[in-house]
Each structure stands twice: as structure tokens, then as C-alpha cells.
N, C-alpha and C positions, 0 to 999 in steps of 0.2 A: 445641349441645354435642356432639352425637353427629356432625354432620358437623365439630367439629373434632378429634376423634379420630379421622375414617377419613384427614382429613390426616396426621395424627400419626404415626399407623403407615405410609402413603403413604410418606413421609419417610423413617423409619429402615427400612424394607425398602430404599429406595433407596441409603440410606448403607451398610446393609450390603453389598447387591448392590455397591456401588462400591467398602466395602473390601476384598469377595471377588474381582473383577477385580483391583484392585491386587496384593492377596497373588498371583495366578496366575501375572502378567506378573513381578512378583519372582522367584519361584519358576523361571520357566521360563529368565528372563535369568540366575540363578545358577546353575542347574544346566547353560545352554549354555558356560555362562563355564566350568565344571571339566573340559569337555572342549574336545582339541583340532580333533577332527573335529566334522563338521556333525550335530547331534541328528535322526532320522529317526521312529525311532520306530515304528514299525509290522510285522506279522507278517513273517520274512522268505519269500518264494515254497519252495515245497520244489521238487525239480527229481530225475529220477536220470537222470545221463551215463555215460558210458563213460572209467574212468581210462586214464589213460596206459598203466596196466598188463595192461587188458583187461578186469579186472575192470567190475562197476555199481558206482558210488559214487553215493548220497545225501547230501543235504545232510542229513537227520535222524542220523544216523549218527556225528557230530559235536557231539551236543547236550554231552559232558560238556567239551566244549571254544570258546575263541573263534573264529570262521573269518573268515577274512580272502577275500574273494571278488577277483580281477582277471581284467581282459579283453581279449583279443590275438590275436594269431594268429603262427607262427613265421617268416613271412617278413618281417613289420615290421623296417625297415631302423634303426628309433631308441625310440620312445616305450614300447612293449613290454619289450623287454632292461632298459630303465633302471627302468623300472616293477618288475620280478622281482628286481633288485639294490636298488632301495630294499629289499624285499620281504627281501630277506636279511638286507641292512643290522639292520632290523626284526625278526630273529629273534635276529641277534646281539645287538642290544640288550637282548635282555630275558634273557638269559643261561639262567636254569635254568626261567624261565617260558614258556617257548618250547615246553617238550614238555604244554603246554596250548594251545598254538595249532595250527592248523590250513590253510594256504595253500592255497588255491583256483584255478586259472588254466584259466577256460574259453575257448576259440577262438571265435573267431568268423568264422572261414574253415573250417568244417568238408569243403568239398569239395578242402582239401589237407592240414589239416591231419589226416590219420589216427592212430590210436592210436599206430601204430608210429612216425611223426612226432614225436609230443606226447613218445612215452618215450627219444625221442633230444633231447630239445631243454629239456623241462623239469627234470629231475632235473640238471642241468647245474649251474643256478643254485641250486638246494637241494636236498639230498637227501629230506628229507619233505614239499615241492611235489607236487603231485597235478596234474598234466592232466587234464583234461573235453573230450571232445568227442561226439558226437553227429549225430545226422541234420542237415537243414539246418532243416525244420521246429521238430526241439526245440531248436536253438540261437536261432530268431530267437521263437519264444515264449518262451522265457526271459531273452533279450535284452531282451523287452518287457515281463517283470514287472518286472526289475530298472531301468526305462526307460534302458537303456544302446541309446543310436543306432548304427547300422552300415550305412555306405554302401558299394559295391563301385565303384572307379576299373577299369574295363577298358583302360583307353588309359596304356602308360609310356611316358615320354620312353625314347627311344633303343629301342625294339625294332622289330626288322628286320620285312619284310615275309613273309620266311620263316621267322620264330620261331615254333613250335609250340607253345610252353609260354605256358602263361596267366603271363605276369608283372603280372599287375592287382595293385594297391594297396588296400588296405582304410582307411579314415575310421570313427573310433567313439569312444565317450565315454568317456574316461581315468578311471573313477573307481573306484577302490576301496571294496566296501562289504564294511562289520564285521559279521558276527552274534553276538549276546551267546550265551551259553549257556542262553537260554531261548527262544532259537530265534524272537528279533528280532531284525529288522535295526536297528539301535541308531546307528550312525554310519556317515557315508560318507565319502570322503575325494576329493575333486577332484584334477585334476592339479596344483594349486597349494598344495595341502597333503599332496603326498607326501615327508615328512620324517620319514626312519626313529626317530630322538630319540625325536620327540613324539608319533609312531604308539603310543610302545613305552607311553611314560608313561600315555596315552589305554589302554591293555591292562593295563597292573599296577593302573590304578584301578580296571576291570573286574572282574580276578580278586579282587580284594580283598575286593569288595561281596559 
């Protein structure tokens, strides 16, 4: 009798454990499903750069806001520029919600791109864009919280043998990441969901909650 009770209970800890699995994977597929960016989930890195303006800028400093984090450098001949216009696109969309957003654009060629660089180049594409840049150190530790890759191309097609200017290319990971206003990183956005529309919708559901 008593060993078909310790089945008994066996059993329904099991069912229950399996309908606590089920509820989770529910749970997690619906709530990926309300957004359009990819669910991350975890603390976002703190960091303090050097804005464009000369000033320190922290990321803590922006908690009562969402921040939108991208990563470039000012010589990128395509994927950066169109990156920063989605980026506006994405502000214009969200019309009066936008002076609770926050736009991020840290470099990842700090050995050109200078403060003085960043505040000729970014304020271009919005005027409340913030440039970050940094030593070379803090840019590629922070590169690596955020696991954003960044490769240095030395060699361009077509530069002369007496060209003195570094014309190297930079290789890095297109992704945009969101911090919530509780100072997670909450969603990321690949380069294949950069779509200003649905960036915007993904942010008015944010400010909402």
C-alpha cells in the first residue's frame, strides 16, 4: 500500500513538473511572439565613453529612458549610414514618444574616429544621437559585453603604394541592441530586422508596460 502511494505522488509531481514545463514554453513562445525584436533578457553591460560632445556619457544615465544602442565607425562606406537612417526613420515613427528614447552610436574604430569626428558625423543623421568613442581598450571590452565582433581590413582595393592614410575597412556585427528602462538589455535587433515601423511598435509596447 504504501509503495503504491510513493508511485502515486511519483506520478503527479511528474505531471505537474510537465505541466510547469508546458506553461513556461507557452509563456515564453507568447511573450516572443509580442515582440518584434529578438528577447535577450539579461542585465545590460554599463559602460562610460566619451560623447561626441566631449562630455562622459554613461549608459546608467538614461535609466528614465529606452536606449537604443548601434555600432559603426564614420568611414563605413554603406551598412553604418543606413543603420543611423533606419535609426531616424525609428524616431520619426514614434512621433511624441521619441523624447523617451535615447540613440546610442558607439565606434568601433576609435583610432579615427575622434570626439571631434563623431560631433561632425553623428548629429547629422539626428540631432539627439549621441556618439561614444573611447580608448581602443574600452571600445573592444565593451564590444565584448555586448558580443558585437570587429575585424580590422588593412588592405583596400585601389590604394596606392604611396598612400599615407590608413584607408582600412572595418567587419563588425550589425546589431542593434534595446535597453528597457530598467537597465536591461531586453531586445536585440540583427541586421535583418532593421525596420524602423516595427522597431517603433516593439518601443510604444515598452513605454506602455
Amino acid at each position: 500500500m504504501m509503495k503504491d502511494k510513493r508511485i502515486f505522488l511519483l506520478v503527479l509531481a511528474l505531471m505537474v513538473l510537465g505541466w510547469g514545463v508546458a506553461f513556461c514554453i507557452y509563456f515564453d513562445i507568447k511573450n516572443e511572439d509580442q515582440y518584434y525584436g529578438k528577447i535577450y533578457h539579461r542585465q545590460a553591460p554599463r559602460f562610460v565613453l566619451t560623447g561626441h560632445q566631449g562630455d562622459k556619457v554613461r549608459l546608467d544615465q538614461f535609466q528614465d529612458k529606452i536606449v537604443l544602442i548601434a555600432w559603426g565607425y564614420t568611414n563605413c562606406p554603406d551598412i553604418c549610414p543606413l543603420t543611423l537612417a533606419n535609426l531616424k526613420a525609428v524616431m520619426e515613427s514614434l512621433g511624441q514618444d521619441a523624447k523617451d528614447v535615447q540613440v546610442l552610436f558607439i565606434t568601433i574604430d576609435p583610432e579615427r574616429d575622434t570626439q571631434e569626428r563623431m560631433n561632425s558625423y553623428v548629429p547629422y543623421f539626428h540631432e539627439d544621437f549621441i556618439g561614444l568613442t573611447g580608448s581602443q581598450k574600452e571600445i573592444e571590452e565593451i564590444a565584448d559585453d555586448y558580443g558585437v565582433t570587429v575585424v580590422k581590413h588593412p588592405a583596400v582595393y585601389g590604394r596606392g603604394r604611396f598612400d599615407t592614410w590608413d584607408r582600412y575597412l572595418m567587419t563588425h556585427t550589425n546589431t542593434v541592441h534595446l535597453v528597457d528602462r530598467d537597465g536591461r538589455l531586453f531586445l536585440t535587433y540583427p541586421h535583418y530586422k532593421h525596420n524602423p515601423q516595427e522597431m517603433a511598435k516593439d518601443i510604444k509596447k515598452l513605454l506602455q508596460d
